[in-house]
DORO-717177 format. One record per atom (N, C-alpha, C): residue number from 1; residue in one letter; x, y, z; atom name; chain. Coordinates in Angstrom, 3 decimals. Atoms other than C-alpha are relative to their C-alpha. Layout:
N
+------+------+----------+----------+----------+------+-------+
: resi : resn :        u :        v :        w : name : chain :
+------+------+----------+----------+----------+------+-------+
:  NUM :    A :        X :        Y :        Z :   CA :     A :
...
+------+------+----------+----------+----------+------+-------+
This chain:
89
+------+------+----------+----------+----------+------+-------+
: resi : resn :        u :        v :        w : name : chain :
+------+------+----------+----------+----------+------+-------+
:    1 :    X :    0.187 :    0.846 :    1.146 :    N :     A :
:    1 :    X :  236.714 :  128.560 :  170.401 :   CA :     A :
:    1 :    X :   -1.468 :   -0.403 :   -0.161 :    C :     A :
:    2 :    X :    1.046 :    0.402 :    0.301 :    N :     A :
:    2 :    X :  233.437 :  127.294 :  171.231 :   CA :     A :
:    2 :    X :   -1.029 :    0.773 :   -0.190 :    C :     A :
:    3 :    X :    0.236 :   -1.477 :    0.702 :    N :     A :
:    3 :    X :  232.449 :  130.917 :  171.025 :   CA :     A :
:    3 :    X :   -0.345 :    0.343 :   -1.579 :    C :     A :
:    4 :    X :   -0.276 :   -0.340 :    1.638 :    N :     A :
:    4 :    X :  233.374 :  131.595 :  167.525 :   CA :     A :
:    4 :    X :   -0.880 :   -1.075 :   -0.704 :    C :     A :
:    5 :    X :    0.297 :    0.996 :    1.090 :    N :     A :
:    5 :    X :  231.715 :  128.128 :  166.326 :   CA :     A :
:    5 :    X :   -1.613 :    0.717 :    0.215 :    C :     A :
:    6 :    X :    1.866 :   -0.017 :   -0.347 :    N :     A :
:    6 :    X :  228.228 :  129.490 :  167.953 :   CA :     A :
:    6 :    X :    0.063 :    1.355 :   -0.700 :    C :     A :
:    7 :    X :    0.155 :   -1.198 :    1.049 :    N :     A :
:    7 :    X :  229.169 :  133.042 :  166.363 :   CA :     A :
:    7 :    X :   -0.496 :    0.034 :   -1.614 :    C :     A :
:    8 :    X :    0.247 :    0.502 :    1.784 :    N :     A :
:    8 :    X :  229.338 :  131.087 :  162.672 :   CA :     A :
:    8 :    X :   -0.917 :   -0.323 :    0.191 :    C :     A :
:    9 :    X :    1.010 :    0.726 :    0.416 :    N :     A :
:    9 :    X :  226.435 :  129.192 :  163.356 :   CA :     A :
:    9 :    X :   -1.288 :    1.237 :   -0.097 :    C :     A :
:   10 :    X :    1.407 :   -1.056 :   -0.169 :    N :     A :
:   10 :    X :  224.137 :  131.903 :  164.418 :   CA :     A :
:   10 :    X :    0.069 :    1.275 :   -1.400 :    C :     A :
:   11 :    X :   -0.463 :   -0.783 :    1.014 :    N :     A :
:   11 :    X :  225.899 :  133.909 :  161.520 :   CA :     A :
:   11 :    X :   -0.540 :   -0.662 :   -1.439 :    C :     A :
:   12 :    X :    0.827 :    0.802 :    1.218 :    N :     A :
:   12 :    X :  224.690 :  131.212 :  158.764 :   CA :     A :
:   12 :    X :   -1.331 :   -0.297 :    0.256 :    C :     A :
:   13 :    X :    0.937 :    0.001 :   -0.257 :    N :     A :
:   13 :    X :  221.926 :  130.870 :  160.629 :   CA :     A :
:   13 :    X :   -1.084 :    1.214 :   -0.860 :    C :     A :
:   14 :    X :    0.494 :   -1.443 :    0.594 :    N :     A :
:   14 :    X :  220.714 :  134.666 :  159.603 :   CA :     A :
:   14 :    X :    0.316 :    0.285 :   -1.485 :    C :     A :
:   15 :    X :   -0.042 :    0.426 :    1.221 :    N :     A :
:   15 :    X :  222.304 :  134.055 :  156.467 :   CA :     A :
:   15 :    X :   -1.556 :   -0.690 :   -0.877 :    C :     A :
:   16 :    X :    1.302 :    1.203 :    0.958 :    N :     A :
:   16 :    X :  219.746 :  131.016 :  155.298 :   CA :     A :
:   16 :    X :   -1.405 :    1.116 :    0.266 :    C :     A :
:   17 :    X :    1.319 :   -0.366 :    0.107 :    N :     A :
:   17 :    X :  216.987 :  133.168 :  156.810 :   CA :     A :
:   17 :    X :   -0.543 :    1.245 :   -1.011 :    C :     A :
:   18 :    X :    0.275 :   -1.276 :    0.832 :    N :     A :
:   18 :    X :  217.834 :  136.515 :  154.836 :   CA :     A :
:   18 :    X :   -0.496 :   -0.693 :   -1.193 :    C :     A :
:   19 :    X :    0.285 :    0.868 :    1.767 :    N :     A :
:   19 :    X :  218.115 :  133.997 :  151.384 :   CA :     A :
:   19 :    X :   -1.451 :   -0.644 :    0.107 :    C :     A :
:   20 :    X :    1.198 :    0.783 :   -0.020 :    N :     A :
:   20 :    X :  215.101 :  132.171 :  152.502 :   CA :     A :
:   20 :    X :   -1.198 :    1.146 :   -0.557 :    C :     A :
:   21 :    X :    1.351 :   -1.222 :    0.210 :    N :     A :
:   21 :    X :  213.035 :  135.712 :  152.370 :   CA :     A :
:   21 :    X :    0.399 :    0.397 :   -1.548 :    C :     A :
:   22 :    X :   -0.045 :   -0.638 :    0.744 :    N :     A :
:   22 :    X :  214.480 :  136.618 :  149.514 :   CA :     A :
:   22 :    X :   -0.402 :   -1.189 :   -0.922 :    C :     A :
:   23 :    X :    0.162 :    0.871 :    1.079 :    N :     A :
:   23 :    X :  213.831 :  133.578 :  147.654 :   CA :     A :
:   23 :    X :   -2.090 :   -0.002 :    0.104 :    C :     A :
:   24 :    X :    1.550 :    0.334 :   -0.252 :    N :     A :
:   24 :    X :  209.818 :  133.418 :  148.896 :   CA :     A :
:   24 :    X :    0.139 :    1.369 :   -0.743 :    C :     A :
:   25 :    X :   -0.282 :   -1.060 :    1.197 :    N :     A :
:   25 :    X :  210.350 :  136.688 :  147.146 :   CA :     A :
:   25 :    X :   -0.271 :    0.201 :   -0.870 :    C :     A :
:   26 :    X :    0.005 :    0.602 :    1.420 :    N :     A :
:   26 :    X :  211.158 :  136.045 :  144.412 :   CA :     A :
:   26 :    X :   -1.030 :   -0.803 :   -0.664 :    C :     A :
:   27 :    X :    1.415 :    1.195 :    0.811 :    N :     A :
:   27 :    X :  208.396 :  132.793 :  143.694 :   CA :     A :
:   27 :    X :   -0.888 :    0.855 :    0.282 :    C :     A :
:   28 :    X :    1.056 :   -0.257 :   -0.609 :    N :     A :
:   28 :    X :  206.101 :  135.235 :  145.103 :   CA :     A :
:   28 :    X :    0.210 :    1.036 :   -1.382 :    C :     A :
:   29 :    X :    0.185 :   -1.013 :    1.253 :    N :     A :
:   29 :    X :  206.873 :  137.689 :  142.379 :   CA :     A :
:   29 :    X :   -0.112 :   -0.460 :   -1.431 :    C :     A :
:   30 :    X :    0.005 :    0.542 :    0.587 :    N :     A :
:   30 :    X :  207.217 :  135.121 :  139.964 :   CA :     A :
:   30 :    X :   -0.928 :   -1.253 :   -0.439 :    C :     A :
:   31 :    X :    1.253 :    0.697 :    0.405 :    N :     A :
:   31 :    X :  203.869 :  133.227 :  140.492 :   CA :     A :
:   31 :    X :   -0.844 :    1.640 :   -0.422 :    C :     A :
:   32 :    X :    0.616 :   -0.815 :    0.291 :    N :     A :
:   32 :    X :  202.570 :  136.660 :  140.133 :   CA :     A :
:   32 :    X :    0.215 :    0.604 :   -1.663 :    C :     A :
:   33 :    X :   -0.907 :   -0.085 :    1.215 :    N :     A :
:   33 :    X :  204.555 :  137.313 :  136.745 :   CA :     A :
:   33 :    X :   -1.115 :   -1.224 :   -0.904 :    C :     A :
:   34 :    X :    0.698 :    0.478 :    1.069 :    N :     A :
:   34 :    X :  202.969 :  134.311 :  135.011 :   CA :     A :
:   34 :    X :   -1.633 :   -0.503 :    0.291 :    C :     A :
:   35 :    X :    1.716 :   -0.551 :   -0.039 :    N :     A :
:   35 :    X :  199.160 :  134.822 :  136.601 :   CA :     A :
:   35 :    X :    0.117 :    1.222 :   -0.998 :    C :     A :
:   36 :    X :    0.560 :   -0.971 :    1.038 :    N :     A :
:   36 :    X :  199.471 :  138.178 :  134.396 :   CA :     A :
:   36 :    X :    0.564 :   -0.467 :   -0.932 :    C :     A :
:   37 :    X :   -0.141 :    0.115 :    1.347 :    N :     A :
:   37 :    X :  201.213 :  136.624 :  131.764 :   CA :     A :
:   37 :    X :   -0.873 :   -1.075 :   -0.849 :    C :     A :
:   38 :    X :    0.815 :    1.011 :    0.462 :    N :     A :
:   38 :    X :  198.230 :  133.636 :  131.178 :   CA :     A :
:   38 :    X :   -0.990 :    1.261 :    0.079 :    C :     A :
:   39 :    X :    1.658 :   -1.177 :    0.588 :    N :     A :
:   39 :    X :  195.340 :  136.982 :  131.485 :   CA :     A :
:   39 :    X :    0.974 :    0.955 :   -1.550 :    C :     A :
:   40 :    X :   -0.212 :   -0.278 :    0.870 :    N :     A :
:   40 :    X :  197.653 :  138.438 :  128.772 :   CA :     A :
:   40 :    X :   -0.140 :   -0.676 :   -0.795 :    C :     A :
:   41 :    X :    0.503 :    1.378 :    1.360 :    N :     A :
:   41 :    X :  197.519 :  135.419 :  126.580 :   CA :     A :
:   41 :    X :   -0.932 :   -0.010 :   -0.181 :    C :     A :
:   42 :    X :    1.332 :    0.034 :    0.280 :    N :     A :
:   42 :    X :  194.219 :  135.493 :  126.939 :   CA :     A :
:   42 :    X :   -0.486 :    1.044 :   -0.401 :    C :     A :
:   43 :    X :    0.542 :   -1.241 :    0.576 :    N :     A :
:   43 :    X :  193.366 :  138.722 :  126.183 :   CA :     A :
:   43 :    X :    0.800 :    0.206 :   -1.466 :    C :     A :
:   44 :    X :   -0.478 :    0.037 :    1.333 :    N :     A :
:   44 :    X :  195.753 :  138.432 :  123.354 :   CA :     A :
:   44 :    X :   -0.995 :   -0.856 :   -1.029 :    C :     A :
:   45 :    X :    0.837 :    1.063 :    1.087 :    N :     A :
:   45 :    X :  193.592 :  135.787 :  121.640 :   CA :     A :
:   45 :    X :   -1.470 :    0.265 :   -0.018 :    C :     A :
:   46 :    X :    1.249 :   -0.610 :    0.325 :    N :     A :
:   46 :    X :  190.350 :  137.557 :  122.330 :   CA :     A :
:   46 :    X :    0.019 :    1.358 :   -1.282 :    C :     A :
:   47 :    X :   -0.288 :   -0.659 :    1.188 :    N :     A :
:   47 :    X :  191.902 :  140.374 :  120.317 :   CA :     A :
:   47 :    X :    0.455 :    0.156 :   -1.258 :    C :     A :
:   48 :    X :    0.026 :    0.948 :    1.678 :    N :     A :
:   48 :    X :  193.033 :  138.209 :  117.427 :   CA :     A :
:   48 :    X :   -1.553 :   -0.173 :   -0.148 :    C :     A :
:   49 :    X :    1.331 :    0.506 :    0.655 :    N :     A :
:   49 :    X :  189.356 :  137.051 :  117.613 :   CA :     A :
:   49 :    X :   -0.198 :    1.224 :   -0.677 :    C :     A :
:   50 :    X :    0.472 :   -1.587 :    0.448 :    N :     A :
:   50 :    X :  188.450 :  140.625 :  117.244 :   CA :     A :
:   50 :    X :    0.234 :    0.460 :   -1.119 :    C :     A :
:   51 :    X :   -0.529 :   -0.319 :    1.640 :    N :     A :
:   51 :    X :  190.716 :  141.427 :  114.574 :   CA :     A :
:   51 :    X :   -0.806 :   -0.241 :   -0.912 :    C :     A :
:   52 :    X :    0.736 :    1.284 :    0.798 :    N :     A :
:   52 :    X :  189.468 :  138.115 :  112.666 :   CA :     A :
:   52 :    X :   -1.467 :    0.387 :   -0.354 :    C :     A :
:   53 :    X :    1.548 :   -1.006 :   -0.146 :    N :     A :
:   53 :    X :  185.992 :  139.835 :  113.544 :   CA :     A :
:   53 :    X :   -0.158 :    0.872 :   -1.276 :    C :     A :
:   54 :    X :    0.027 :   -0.928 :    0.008 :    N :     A :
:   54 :    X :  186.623 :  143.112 :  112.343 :   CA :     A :
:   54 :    X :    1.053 :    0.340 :   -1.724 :    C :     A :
:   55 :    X :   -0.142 :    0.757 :    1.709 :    N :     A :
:   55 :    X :  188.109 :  141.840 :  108.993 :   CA :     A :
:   55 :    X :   -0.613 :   -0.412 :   -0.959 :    C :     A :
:   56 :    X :    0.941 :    0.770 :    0.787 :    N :     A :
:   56 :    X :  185.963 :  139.951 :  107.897 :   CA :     A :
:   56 :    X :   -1.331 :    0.756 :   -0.008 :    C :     A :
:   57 :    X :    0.950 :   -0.811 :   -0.468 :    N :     A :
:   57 :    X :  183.595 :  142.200 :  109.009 :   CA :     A :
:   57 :    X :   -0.365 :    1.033 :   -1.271 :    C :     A :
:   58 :    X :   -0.134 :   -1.405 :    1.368 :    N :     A :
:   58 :    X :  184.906 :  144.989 :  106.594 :   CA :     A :
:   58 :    X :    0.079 :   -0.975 :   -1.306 :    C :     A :
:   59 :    X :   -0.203 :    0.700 :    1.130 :    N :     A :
:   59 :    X :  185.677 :  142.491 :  103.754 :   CA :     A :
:   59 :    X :   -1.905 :    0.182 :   -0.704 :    C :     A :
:   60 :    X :    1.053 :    0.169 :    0.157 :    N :     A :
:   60 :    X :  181.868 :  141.992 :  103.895 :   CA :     A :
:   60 :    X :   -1.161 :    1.352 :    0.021 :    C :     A :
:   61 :    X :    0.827 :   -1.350 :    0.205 :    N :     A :
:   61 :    X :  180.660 :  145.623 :  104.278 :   CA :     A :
:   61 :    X :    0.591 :    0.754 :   -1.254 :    C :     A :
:   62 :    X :    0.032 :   -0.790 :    1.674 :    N :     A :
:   62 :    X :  182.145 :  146.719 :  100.686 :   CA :     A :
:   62 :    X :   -0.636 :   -0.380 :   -0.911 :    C :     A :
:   63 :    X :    1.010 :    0.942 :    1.334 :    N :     A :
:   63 :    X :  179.786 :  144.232 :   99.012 :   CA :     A :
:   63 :    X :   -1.490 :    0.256 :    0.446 :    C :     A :
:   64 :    X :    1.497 :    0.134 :   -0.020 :    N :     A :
:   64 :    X :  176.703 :  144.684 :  100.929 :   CA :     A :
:   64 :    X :    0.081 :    1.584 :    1.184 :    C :     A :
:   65 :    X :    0.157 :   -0.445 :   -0.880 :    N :     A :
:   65 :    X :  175.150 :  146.567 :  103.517 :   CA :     A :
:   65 :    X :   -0.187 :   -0.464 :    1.642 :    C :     A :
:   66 :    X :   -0.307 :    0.281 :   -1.237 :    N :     A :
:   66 :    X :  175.659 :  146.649 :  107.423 :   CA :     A :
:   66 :    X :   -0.694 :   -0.994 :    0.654 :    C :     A :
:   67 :    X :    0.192 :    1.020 :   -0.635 :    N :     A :
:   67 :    X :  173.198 :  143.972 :  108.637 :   CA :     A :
:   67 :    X :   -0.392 :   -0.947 :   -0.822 :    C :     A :
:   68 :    X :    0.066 :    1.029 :    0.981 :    N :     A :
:   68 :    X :  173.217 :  141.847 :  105.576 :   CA :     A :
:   68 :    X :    1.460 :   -0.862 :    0.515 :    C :     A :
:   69 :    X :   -1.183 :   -0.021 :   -0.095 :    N :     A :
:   69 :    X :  176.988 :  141.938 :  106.509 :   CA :     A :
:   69 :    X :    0.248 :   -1.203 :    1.118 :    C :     A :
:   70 :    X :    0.107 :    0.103 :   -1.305 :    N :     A :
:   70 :    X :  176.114 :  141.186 :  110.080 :   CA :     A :
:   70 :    X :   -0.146 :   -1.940 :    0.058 :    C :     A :
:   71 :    X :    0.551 :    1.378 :    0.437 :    N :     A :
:   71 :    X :  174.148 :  137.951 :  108.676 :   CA :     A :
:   71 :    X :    0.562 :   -0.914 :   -0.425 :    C :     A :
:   72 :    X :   -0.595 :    0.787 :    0.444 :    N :     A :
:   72 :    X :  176.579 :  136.655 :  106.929 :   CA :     A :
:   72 :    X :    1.454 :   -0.420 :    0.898 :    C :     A :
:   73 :    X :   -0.868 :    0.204 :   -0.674 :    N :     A :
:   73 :    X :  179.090 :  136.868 :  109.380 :   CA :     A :
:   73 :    X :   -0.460 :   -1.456 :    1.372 :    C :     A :
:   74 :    X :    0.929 :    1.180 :   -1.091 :    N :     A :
:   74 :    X :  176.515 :  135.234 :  112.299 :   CA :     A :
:   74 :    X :    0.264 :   -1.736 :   -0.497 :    C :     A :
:   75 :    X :   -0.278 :    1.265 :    0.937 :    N :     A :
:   75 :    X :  176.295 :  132.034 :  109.271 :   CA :     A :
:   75 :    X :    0.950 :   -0.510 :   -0.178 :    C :     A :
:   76 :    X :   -1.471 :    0.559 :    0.040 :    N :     A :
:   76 :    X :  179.326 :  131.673 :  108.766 :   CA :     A :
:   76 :    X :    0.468 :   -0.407 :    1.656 :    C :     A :
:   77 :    X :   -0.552 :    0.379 :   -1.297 :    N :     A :
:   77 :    X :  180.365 :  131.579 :  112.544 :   CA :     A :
:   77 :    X :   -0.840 :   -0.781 :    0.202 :    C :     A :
:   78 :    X :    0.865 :    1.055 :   -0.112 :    N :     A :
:   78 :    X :  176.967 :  128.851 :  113.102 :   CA :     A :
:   78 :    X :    1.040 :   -1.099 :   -0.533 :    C :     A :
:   79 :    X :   -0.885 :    1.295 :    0.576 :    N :     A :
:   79 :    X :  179.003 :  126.775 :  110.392 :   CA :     A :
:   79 :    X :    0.859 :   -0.165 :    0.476 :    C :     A :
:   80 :    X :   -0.859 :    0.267 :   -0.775 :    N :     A :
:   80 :    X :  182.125 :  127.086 :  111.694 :   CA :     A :
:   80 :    X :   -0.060 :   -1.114 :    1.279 :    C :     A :
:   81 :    X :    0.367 :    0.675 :   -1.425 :    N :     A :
:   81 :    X :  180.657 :  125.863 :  115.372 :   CA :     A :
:   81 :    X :   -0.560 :   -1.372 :   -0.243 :    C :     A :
:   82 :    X :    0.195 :    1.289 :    0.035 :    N :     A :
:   82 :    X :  179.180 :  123.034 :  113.668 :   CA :     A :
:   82 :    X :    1.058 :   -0.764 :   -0.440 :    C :     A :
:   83 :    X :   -0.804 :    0.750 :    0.893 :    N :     A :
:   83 :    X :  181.962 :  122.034 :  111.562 :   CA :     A :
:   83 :    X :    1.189 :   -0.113 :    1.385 :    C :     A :
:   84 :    X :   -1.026 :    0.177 :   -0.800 :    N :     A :
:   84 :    X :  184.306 :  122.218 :  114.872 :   CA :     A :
:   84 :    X :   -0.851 :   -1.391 :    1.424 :    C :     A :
:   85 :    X :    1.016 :    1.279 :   -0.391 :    N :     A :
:   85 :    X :  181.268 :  120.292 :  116.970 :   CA :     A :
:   85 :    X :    0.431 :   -1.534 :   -0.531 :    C :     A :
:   86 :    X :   -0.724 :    1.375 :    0.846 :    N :     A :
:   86 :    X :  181.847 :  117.468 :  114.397 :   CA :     A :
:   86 :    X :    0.931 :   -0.348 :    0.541 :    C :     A :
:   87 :    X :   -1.248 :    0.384 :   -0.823 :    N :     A :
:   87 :    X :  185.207 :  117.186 :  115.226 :   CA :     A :
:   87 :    X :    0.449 :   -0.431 :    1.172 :    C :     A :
:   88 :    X :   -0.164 :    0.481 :   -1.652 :    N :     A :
:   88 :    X :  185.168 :  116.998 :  118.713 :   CA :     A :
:   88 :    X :   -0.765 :   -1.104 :    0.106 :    C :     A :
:   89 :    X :    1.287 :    1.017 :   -0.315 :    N :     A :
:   89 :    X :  182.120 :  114.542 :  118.502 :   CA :     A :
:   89 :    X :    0.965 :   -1.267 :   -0.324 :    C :     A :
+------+------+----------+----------+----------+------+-------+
């Protein structure tokens, strides 16, 4: 009898330790999961900038030429930075 109770224990024992590995596991795969899913976000919103870029970019090269284009894009992004400056101030 007192056999069998040390058989269960050592038996749940190996139990908790298998679940234990499998759970460090798991968070271990799952802090890794949303480290690449915050450099994806981020790289997602550099390539909206880009877009946003590359839009406006062309909008502005059917009216003029390429570093008139350039100029007006630079100006416009200055204003922007001030007009968001403000805000924060």
């Amino acid at each position: 009898m007192l056999e069998d109770i040390w058989s269960d224990i050592l038996t749940l024992i190996s139990l908790y330790e298998k679940t234990k590995g499998e759970y460090d596991a798991a968070s271990e795969k799952l802090r890794h999961s949303e480290a690449l899913n915050d450099e994806y976000g981020k790289q997602i919103v550099e390539l909206e900038k880009q877009i946003d870029s590359l839009k406006l970019k062309t909008a502005f090269l059917s009216t003029s030429g390429d570093e008139e284009a350039k100029e007006k894009i630079d100006r416009l992004i200055r204003e922007i930075d001030k007009c968001i400056a403000i805000l924060e101030g």
